[in-house]
Every structure is written in C-alpha cells, then in structure tokens.
C-alpha positions as CSV (number, residue, x, y, z in Angstrom):
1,X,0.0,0.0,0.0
2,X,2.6,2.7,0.8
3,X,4.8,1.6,-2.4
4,X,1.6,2.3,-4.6
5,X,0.9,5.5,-3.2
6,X,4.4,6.7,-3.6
7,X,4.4,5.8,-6.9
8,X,1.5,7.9,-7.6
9,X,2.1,11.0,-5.0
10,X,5.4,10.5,-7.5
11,X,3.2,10.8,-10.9
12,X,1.5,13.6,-9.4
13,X,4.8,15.7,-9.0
14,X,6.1,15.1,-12.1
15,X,2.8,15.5,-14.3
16,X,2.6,19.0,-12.4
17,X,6.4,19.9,-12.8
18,X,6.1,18.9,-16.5
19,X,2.6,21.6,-16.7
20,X,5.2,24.4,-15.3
21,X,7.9,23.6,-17.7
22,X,5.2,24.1,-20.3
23,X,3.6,27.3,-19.7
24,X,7.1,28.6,-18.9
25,X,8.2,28.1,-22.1
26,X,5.1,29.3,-23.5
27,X,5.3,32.8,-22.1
28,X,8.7,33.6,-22.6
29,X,7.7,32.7,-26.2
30,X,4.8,34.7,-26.3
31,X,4.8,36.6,-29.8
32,X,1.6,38.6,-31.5
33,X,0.4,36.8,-34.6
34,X,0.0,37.9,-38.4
35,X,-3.3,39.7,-37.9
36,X,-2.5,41.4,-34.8
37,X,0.8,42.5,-36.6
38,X,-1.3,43.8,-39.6
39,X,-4.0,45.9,-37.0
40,X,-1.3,47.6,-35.9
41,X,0.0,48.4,-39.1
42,X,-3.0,49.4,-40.1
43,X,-3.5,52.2,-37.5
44,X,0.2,53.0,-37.4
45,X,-0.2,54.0,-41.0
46,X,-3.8,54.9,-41.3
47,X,-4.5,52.7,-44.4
48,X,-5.2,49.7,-45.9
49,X,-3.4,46.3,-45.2
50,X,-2.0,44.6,-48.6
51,X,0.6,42.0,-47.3
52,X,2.2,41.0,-44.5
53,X,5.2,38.7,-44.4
54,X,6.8,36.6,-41.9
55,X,10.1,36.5,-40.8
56,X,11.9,34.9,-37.6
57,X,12.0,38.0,-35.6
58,X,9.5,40.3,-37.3
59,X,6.2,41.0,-39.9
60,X,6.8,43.1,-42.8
61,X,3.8,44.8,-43.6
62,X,2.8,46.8,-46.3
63,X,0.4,49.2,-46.2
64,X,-1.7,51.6,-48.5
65,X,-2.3,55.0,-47.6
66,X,-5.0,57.2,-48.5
67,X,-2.3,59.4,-50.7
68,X,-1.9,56.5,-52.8
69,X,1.6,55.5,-51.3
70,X,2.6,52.2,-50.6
71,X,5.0,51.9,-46.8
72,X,7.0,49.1,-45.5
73,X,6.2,48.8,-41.7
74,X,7.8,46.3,-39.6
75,X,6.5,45.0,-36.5
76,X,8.6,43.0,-34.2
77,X,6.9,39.4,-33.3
78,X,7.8,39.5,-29.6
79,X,7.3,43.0,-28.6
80,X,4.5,44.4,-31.4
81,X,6.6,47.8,-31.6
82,X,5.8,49.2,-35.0
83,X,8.4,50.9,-37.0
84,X,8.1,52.3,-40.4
85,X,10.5,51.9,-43.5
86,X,10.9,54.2,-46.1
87,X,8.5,55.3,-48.0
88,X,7.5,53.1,-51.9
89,X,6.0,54.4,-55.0
C-alpha cells in the first residue's frame, strides 16, 4: 500500500512539474500573430493592409495609404513595436 501510493504522489509531481515547464516556455515565447501584426500596421499607418510577411523575428507589412503611397512597416513578433521603413512608389 505505501509503495503504490508513492508511486503515484510520484506521478503527481512530475505531471505538475512537466505543466510548469510548459507554460514557462510558452510565455517567454509569447509573440503577437499575423493579424495582430497587420491591425497595428494598419493604425500605425492609417490605411489599408495589402501583405504581410513573416520573418523569424519580425512581420513586414505593407500598407496603402490614403495618398496613394505604398509603406514598409515592420512590427517585431515578440514585442509588437511598430516601426516604419521608407517610404515606396
């Protein structure tokens, strides 16, 4: 009887220390994904949304403004900080 319920107080750890290991690793590798990157393009920019590309560190998004210009933004996967590129005919 004891030998059994050390072997399971035993599974019990382990399945929980497992669980831990798991969401730790999910929120240190928490990143915004393609739409979220492309909404915040979108009203960085104040325009319309025509691609958006994936990269390992960031989305490249281009965007069409009102003025007829097409911009470059880039929006970093981990953080969402937008920052524009140059300007595109």
């Amino acid at each position: 009887m004891t030998l059994s319920l050390r072997v399971v107080m035993l599974c019990i750890v382990l399945t929980f220390s497992c669980a831990n290991t798991a969401i730790a690793q999910q929120s240190n590798n928490a990143s915004i994904t393609k739409s979220e990157a492309a909404e915040r393009a979108r009203k960085a920019e104040n325009g319309r949304v025509l691609k958006v590309e994936q990269t390992s560190s960031k989305y490249r998004v281009k965007v069409l403004k009102k003025s007829g210009r097409v911009v470059t933004v880039d929006v970093d996967k981990r953080s969402g900080k937008v920052k524009t590129s140059k300007d595109k005919d």
